[in-house]
N, C-alpha and C positions, 0 to 999 in steps of 0.2 A: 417165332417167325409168323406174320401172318399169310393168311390164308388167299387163294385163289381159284377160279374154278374152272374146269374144261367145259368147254363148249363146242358143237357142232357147228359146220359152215351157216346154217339156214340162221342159228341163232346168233353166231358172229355177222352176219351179214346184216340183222336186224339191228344190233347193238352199231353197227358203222351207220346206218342209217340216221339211226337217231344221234350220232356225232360223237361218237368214240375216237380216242387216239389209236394208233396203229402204228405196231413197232416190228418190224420183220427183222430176226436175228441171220439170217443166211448171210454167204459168203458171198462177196461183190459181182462175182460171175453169173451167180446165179438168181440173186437179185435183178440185174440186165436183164437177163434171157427172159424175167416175169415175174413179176408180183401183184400185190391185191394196189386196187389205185389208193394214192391216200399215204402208204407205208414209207413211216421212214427207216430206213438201213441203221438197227443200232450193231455199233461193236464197239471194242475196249477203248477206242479211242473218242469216240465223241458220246458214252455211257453218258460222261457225269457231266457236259452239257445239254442232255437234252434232258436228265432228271432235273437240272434247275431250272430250263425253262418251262417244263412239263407241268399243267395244271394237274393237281394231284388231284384233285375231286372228280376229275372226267374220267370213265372209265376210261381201260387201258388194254387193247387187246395185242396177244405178244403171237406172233406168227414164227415159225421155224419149218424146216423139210417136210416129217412127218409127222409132229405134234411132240416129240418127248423133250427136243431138248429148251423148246416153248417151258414145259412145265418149270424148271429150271431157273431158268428166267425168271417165270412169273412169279414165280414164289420170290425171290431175288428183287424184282420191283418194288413186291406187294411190301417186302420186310424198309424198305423205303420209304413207306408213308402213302405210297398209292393207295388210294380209295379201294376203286375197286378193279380187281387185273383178273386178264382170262388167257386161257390158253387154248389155241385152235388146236381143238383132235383131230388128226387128219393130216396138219397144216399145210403149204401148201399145196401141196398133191391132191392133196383130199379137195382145197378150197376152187381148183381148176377144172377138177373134173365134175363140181356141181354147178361152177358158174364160169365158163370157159370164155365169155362176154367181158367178164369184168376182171381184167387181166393186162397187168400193164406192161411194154415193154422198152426198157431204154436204151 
């Protein structure tokens, strides 16, 4: 399986900057109530459309609650051919309370 790495809000934040994908696995509810701008909602059901539209070369950052079940994911992306995948330590709990601005809600 290949490999992924954990990363900090400050360092995920610079990685969307520079035009990273964003993939937030949470549950539709909670998705709603907030997420990072940018993220799309993966689950079982639209996974294996967005790995075939998904440029695998652009990094790939995988967002969850607290950052554990991100790693999960990522590692699960990565074994897909993604380049390069990351997983927010923290996730978004962690990514709200450093940047409470950039928070989207639907």
């Amino acid at each position: 399986m290949s490999d992924f790495q954990r990363i900090d809000p400050n360092q995920a934040n610079n990685l969307l900057l520079d035009g990273a994908q964003l993939a937030d696995i949470r549950d539709p509810q909670s998705y709603q109530q907030g997420h990072i701008p940018g993220a799309v909602r993966l689950d079982n059901d639209n996974l294996a459309q967005f790995v075939e539209a998904a440029d695998k070369q652009q990094p790939l950052l995988i967002c969850c609650y607290h950052g554990n079940s991100s790693q999960s994911a990522a590692a699960y992306l990565a074994s897909l051919g993604f380049s390069a995948v990351y997983s927010l330590d923290g996730g978004f709990e962690l990514w709200q309370q450093h940047f409470p601005d950039q928070v989207s809600r639907d």
